[in-house]
N, C-alpha and C positions, 0 to 999 in steps of 0.2 A: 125816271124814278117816280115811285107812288109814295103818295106821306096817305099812312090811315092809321087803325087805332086795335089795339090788343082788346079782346072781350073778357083781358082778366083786369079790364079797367073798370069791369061794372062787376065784380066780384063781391057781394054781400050787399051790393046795392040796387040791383036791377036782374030779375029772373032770367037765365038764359034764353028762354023761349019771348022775351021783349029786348035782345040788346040786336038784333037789325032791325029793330024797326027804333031804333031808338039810331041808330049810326046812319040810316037814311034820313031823318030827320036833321040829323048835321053834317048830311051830304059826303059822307064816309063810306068809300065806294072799294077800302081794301080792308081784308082784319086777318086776324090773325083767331080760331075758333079754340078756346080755352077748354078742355074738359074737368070736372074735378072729382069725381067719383066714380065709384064700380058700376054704379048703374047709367052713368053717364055714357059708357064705352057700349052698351045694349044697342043691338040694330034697330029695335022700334023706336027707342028716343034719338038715335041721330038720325035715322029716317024722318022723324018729325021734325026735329030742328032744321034740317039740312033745306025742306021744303016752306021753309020760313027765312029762307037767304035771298033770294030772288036775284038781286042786281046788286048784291053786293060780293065780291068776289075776296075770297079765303085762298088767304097764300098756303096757310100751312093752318095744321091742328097739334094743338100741345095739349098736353095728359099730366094729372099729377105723381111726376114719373116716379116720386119717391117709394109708392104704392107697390110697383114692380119690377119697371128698369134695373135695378141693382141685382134684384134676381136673376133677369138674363142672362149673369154672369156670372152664376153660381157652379162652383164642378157639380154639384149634386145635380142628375139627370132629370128626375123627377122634379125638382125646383125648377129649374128648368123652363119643362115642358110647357108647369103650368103657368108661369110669369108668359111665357110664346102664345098662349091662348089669347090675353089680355091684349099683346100687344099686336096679334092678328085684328082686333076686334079695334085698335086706335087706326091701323092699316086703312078698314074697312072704311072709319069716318073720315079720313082724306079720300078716300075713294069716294062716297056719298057728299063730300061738301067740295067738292070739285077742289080737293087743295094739291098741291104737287109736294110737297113736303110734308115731313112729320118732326115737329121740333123734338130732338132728343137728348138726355140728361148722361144716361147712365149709370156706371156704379158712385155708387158717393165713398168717399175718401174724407173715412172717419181716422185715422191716424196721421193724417196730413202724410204721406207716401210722395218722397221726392220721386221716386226710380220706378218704371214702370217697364212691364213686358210688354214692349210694344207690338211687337210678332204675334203673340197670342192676342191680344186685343184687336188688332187689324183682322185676324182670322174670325174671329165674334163679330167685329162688327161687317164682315164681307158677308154671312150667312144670314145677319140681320137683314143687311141691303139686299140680299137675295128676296125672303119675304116680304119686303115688304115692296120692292122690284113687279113681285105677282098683282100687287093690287095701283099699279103705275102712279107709287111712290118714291120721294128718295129719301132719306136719313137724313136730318141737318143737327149735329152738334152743338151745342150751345155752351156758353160758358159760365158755368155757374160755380158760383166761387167754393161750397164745398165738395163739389165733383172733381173728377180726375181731371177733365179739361176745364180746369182754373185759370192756365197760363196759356202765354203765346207760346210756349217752347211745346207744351204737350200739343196745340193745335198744329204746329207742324212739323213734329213727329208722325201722329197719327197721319194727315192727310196726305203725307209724303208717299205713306204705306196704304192706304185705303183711296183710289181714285176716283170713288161715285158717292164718295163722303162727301155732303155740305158743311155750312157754317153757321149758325146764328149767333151774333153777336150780341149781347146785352151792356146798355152802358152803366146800368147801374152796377151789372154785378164784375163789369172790369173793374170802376173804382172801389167797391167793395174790396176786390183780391190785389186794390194795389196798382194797379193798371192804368193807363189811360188806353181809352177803347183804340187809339190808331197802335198801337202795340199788337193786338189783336188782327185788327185790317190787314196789316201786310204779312201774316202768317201765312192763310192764302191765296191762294187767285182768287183776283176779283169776280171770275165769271160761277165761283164758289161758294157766294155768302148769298144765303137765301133771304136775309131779313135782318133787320136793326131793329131793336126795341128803343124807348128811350126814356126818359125823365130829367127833372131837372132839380139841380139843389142848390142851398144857400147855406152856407157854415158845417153844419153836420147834417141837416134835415134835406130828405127827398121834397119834393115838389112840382106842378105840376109848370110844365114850358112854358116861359115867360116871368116866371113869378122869381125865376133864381138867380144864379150868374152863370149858366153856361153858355156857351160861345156854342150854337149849332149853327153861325152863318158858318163858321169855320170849318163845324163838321162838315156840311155839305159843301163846302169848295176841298176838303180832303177825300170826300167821299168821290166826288165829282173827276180831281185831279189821281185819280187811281182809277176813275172806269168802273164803279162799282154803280151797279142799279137796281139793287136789290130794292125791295120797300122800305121806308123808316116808319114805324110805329109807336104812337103812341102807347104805353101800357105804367099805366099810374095806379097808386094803392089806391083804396076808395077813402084811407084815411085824409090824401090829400086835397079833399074838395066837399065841398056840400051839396051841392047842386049839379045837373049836368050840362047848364049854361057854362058852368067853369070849366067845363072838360072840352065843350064846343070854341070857346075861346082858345085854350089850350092847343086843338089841334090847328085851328086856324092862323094861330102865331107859327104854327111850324109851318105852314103851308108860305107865310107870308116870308119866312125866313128863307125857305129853298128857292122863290120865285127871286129874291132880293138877289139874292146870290149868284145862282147858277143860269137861272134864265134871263 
Protein backbone atom coordinates (compact mmCIF):
# COMPACT_ATOMS: atom_id res chain seq x y z
CA UNK A 1 0.00 0.00 0.00
CA UNK A 2 1.18 3.63 -0.95
CA UNK A 3 0.12 6.65 1.72
CA UNK A 4 0.52 10.01 -0.67
CA UNK A 5 -1.44 13.16 -1.06
CA UNK A 6 -4.54 14.55 -3.22
CA UNK A 7 -3.32 17.92 -5.20
CA UNK A 8 -6.78 19.34 -4.13
CA UNK A 9 -4.75 19.78 -0.95
CA UNK A 10 -3.06 22.61 -2.47
CA UNK A 11 -6.23 24.09 -3.77
CA UNK A 12 -6.03 28.05 -3.54
CA UNK A 13 -2.83 27.72 -2.15
CA UNK A 14 -0.19 26.53 -4.46
CA UNK A 15 -0.48 26.94 -8.54
CA UNK A 16 -1.04 23.54 -10.14
CA UNK A 17 1.97 23.85 -12.19
CA UNK A 18 4.12 24.01 -8.45
CA UNK A 19 2.26 21.17 -6.53
CA UNK A 20 4.98 18.24 -7.75
CA UNK A 21 7.53 20.00 -7.09
CA UNK A 22 6.18 20.94 -3.95
CA UNK A 23 5.05 16.86 -3.12
CA UNK A 24 8.66 15.90 -4.10
CA UNK A 25 10.06 18.08 -1.65
CA UNK A 26 8.03 15.98 0.99
CA UNK A 27 9.01 13.05 -0.77
CA UNK A 28 5.45 12.22 -1.91
CA UNK A 29 5.84 9.77 -4.56
CA UNK A 30 1.89 9.00 -5.17
CA UNK A 31 -1.20 11.67 -5.82
CA UNK A 32 -3.92 11.79 -6.99
CA UNK A 33 -4.02 15.01 -10.17
CA UNK A 34 -7.09 17.32 -9.27
CA UNK A 35 -8.44 19.39 -12.26
CA UNK A 36 -10.78 22.45 -11.63
CA UNK A 37 -11.83 24.14 -14.75
CA UNK A 38 -12.77 23.92 -18.44
CA UNK A 39 -9.52 25.04 -19.51
CA UNK A 40 -7.91 22.82 -17.12
CA UNK A 41 -9.28 19.58 -19.36
CA UNK A 42 -7.32 21.36 -22.72
CA UNK A 43 -4.60 19.08 -24.16
CA UNK A 44 -1.96 21.94 -24.14
CA UNK A 45 -2.26 22.45 -20.38
CA UNK A 46 -2.27 18.95 -19.35
CA UNK A 47 0.43 18.19 -21.73
CA UNK A 48 2.27 20.71 -19.74
CA UNK A 49 1.42 19.64 -16.41
CA UNK A 50 1.78 16.18 -17.05
CA UNK A 51 5.68 16.86 -18.25
CA UNK A 52 6.10 18.51 -14.76
CA UNK A 53 5.34 14.99 -12.81
CA UNK A 54 8.46 13.23 -13.42
CA UNK A 55 8.85 10.73 -10.40
CA UNK A 56 5.87 11.27 -9.02
CA UNK A 57 3.36 8.80 -10.07
CA UNK A 58 -0.73 9.74 -10.49
CA UNK A 59 -3.16 7.11 -9.48
CA UNK A 60 -5.90 8.70 -10.82
CA UNK A 61 -7.21 12.24 -12.15
CA UNK A 62 -10.48 13.93 -10.77
CA UNK A 63 -12.41 16.79 -12.57
CA UNK A 64 -14.81 19.07 -11.06
CA UNK A 65 -17.40 16.69 -12.09
CA UNK A 66 -20.28 18.88 -10.97
CA UNK A 67 -19.42 20.95 -14.29
CA UNK A 68 -20.58 17.88 -16.53
CA UNK A 69 -20.82 14.46 -15.16
CA UNK A 70 -24.57 15.04 -14.25
CA UNK A 71 -25.01 15.68 -17.89
CA UNK A 72 -23.79 12.50 -18.95
CA UNK A 73 -26.90 11.31 -17.87
CA UNK A 74 -29.19 13.41 -19.34
CA UNK A 75 -32.02 11.71 -22.08
CA UNK A 76 -31.57 14.84 -24.10
CA UNK A 77 -29.00 13.71 -26.98
CA UNK A 78 -27.46 16.61 -27.62
CA UNK A 79 -26.61 17.38 -23.73
CA UNK A 80 -25.19 14.50 -24.01
CA UNK A 81 -22.86 14.55 -26.56
CA UNK A 82 -21.59 17.62 -25.33
CA UNK A 83 -20.98 16.75 -21.54
CA UNK A 84 -18.90 13.27 -23.71
CA UNK A 85 -16.66 15.87 -25.31
CA UNK A 86 -15.41 17.03 -21.84
CA UNK A 87 -15.22 13.88 -20.42
CA UNK A 88 -13.20 12.41 -23.45
CA UNK A 89 -10.77 15.36 -22.86
CA UNK A 90 -10.53 14.15 -18.60
CA UNK A 91 -10.01 10.46 -20.51
CA UNK A 92 -7.22 12.03 -22.19
CA UNK A 93 -5.31 13.49 -18.96
CA UNK A 94 -5.18 10.06 -17.30
CA UNK A 95 -3.88 8.92 -20.43
CA UNK A 96 -1.01 11.94 -20.44
CA UNK A 97 -0.48 11.75 -16.59
CA UNK A 98 0.04 8.03 -16.75
CA UNK A 99 -2.99 7.59 -14.21
CA UNK A 100 -5.15 4.21 -14.57
CA UNK A 101 -8.23 5.65 -13.15
CA UNK A 102 -10.62 8.48 -13.49
CA UNK A 103 -12.19 9.38 -10.22
CA UNK A 104 -16.04 9.77 -10.99
CA UNK A 105 -19.08 11.50 -9.40
CA UNK A 106 -21.93 11.44 -11.54
CA UNK A 107 -25.47 12.60 -11.42
CA UNK A 108 -26.10 14.51 -8.20
CA UNK A 109 -29.28 13.74 -6.30
CA UNK A 110 -30.84 16.92 -5.77
CA UNK A 111 -34.10 15.51 -4.28
CA UNK A 112 -32.47 12.89 -2.14
CA UNK A 113 -34.00 9.84 -4.54
CA UNK A 114 -34.04 6.58 -2.42
CA UNK A 115 -34.93 4.21 -5.51
CA UNK A 116 -32.82 4.15 -8.42
CA UNK A 117 -33.00 2.41 -11.92
CA UNK A 118 -30.19 0.60 -11.51
CA UNK A 119 -30.52 -1.30 -15.15
CA UNK A 120 -30.34 1.84 -16.89
CA UNK A 121 -27.52 3.43 -14.93
CA UNK A 122 -25.18 0.17 -15.27
CA UNK A 123 -26.03 0.50 -19.00
CA UNK A 124 -24.55 4.53 -18.91
CA UNK A 125 -22.06 3.62 -16.88
CA UNK A 126 -20.85 0.47 -19.18
CA UNK A 127 -20.75 2.89 -22.28
CA UNK A 128 -18.89 5.33 -20.23
CA UNK A 129 -16.26 2.60 -19.29
CA UNK A 130 -16.32 1.77 -22.96
CA UNK A 131 -14.76 5.35 -23.57
CA UNK A 132 -12.91 5.75 -21.48
CA UNK A 133 -11.55 1.74 -21.82
CA UNK A 134 -10.19 3.62 -25.41
CA UNK A 135 -7.83 5.83 -23.65
CA UNK A 136 -6.58 2.62 -21.09
CA UNK A 137 -8.72 4.00 -18.32
CA UNK A 138 -11.12 2.68 -15.83
CA UNK A 139 -14.13 4.57 -14.14
CA UNK A 140 -13.72 4.70 -10.27
CA UNK A 141 -16.81 5.81 -8.34
CA UNK A 142 -16.63 7.79 -5.59
CA UNK A 143 -18.76 8.54 -2.75
CA UNK A 144 -19.85 11.66 -2.39
CA UNK A 145 -22.62 12.45 -0.13
CA UNK A 146 -24.83 14.52 -2.51
CA UNK A 147 -24.58 11.97 -5.43
CA UNK A 148 -26.37 8.93 -6.12
CA UNK A 149 -23.54 6.75 -4.65
CA UNK A 150 -23.90 8.29 -1.17
CA UNK A 151 -24.46 4.86 0.41
CA UNK A 152 -23.07 1.48 0.65
CA UNK A 153 -26.30 -0.20 -0.63
CA UNK A 154 -26.09 1.96 -4.02
CA UNK A 155 -22.22 0.88 -4.12
CA UNK A 156 -23.34 -2.45 -4.33
CA UNK A 157 -26.06 -2.46 -6.39
CA UNK A 158 -24.44 -0.69 -9.02
CA UNK A 159 -21.11 -2.78 -8.92
CA UNK A 160 -23.00 -6.05 -8.59
CA UNK A 161 -24.29 -4.80 -12.28
CA UNK A 162 -21.27 -3.00 -13.85
CA UNK A 163 -17.94 -5.36 -13.47
CA UNK A 164 -15.03 -3.02 -14.76
CA UNK A 165 -16.62 -0.24 -12.31
CA UNK A 166 -14.07 0.84 -9.53
CA UNK A 167 -14.39 2.52 -6.16
CA UNK A 168 -13.10 5.44 -4.52
CA UNK A 169 -13.69 5.83 -1.25
CA UNK A 170 -13.71 9.21 0.58
CA UNK A 171 -13.68 9.26 4.56
CA UNK A 172 -14.81 12.58 4.82
CA UNK A 173 -17.78 12.28 2.74
CA UNK A 174 -18.80 8.70 4.47
CA UNK A 175 -19.00 10.55 7.73
CA UNK A 176 -20.70 13.27 6.01
CA UNK A 177 -23.66 10.92 4.68
CA UNK A 178 -23.67 9.03 7.89
CA UNK A 179 -21.40 6.41 7.35
CA UNK A 180 -18.32 5.08 8.79
CA UNK A 181 -15.93 4.51 5.65
CA UNK A 182 -15.66 0.30 6.53
CA UNK A 183 -19.51 0.42 5.60
CA UNK A 184 -18.30 1.39 2.28
CA UNK A 185 -15.11 -1.05 2.22
CA UNK A 186 -17.01 -4.19 2.28
CA UNK A 187 -19.59 -3.08 -0.47
CA UNK A 188 -16.88 -4.18 -2.74
CA UNK A 189 -14.06 -6.34 -3.65
CA UNK A 190 -11.19 -5.38 -2.22
CA UNK A 191 -9.19 -5.81 -5.68
CA UNK A 192 -11.99 -2.80 -6.67
CA UNK A 193 -11.14 0.19 -4.65
CA UNK A 194 -8.78 2.34 -6.43
CA UNK A 195 -7.90 4.93 -3.61
CA UNK A 196 -8.89 6.18 -0.11
CA UNK A 197 -8.73 9.83 0.47
CA UNK A 198 -8.61 10.93 3.86
CA UNK A 199 -8.76 13.60 6.82
CA UNK A 200 -8.98 13.93 10.17
CA UNK A 201 -11.44 15.57 12.71
CA UNK A 202 -12.13 16.80 16.21
CA UNK A 203 -15.80 17.50 17.51
CA UNK A 204 -17.36 18.80 14.25
CA UNK A 205 -14.30 20.40 12.44
CA UNK A 206 -12.21 18.64 9.68
CA UNK A 207 -8.50 18.68 10.08
CA UNK A 208 -5.40 17.74 9.05
CA UNK A 209 -3.95 13.77 10.52
CA UNK A 210 -2.79 13.92 13.71
CA UNK A 211 -4.26 16.93 14.83
CA UNK A 212 -7.81 15.13 15.64
CA UNK A 213 -9.26 11.81 17.13
CA UNK A 214 -9.29 9.45 14.25
CA UNK A 215 -8.08 6.02 14.68
CA UNK A 216 -6.21 5.40 11.19
CA UNK A 217 -3.90 2.66 13.11
CA UNK A 218 -7.31 1.05 12.98
CA UNK A 219 -8.07 1.97 9.48
CA UNK A 220 -5.11 0.52 8.18
CA UNK A 221 -5.16 -2.99 10.19
CA UNK A 222 -9.14 -3.03 8.55
CA UNK A 223 -7.72 -1.94 5.33
CA UNK A 224 -5.02 -4.50 5.77
CA UNK A 225 -7.36 -7.35 7.31
CA UNK A 226 -9.71 -7.18 4.01
CA UNK A 227 -6.57 -7.27 1.37
CA UNK A 228 -7.23 -3.91 0.16
CA UNK A 229 -4.09 -1.87 -1.28
CA UNK A 230 -5.44 0.58 -2.91
CA UNK A 231 -3.28 4.06 -2.09
CA UNK A 232 -4.47 6.16 1.15
CA UNK A 233 -4.27 9.80 0.37
CA UNK A 234 -4.00 12.65 1.92
CA UNK A 235 -6.48 15.32 0.61
CA UNK A 236 -7.23 18.24 3.15
CA UNK A 237 -9.04 21.69 2.65
CA UNK A 238 -6.39 24.43 2.53
CA UNK A 239 -8.51 26.01 5.28
CA UNK A 240 -6.95 23.40 7.57
CA UNK A 241 -3.34 24.53 7.72
CA UNK A 242 -1.19 27.50 7.14
CA UNK A 243 1.82 26.28 5.93
CA UNK A 244 3.00 23.29 3.92
CA UNK A 245 5.44 22.18 6.84
CA UNK A 246 1.81 21.15 8.26
CA UNK A 247 0.72 19.20 5.48
CA UNK A 248 4.45 17.57 5.33
CA UNK A 249 3.91 16.51 9.05
CA UNK A 250 0.46 15.55 8.26
CA UNK A 251 1.50 13.03 5.71
CA UNK A 252 4.38 11.74 7.58
CA UNK A 253 2.00 10.79 10.73
CA UNK A 254 0.03 8.75 8.26
CA UNK A 255 3.14 7.12 6.87
CA UNK A 256 4.22 6.57 10.62
CA UNK A 257 0.68 5.19 11.43
CA UNK A 258 0.64 2.40 8.57
CA UNK A 259 4.35 1.48 9.24
CA UNK A 260 3.24 1.20 13.24
CA UNK A 261 0.46 -1.00 12.22
CA UNK A 262 0.73 -3.16 9.47
CA UNK A 263 4.50 -3.55 8.91
Amino acid sequence: MKIGLSTSTFFNTAPAENVFDLMRKMRVDTTEMCLHTFSDYEKAYVDKLAQLRMGVEVAAVSPLSTQFEPQLFSPNLRVRADAELIFRKVCYACFAFGAKFYTFRGPINLTDTKEFDYQRLAQRFSQLSDIAATYGVSLSLKNMRWSYAATPEFFKKIMERCPRLFASFSLRQAENAGYDIREFLDSCPPQRVSLIDVQDFNKSEWCLPGKGKYRFDKLFADLDRRKITAPVLLAASSDTYTDFLQVRDAFEYLIAQYRSTVQ
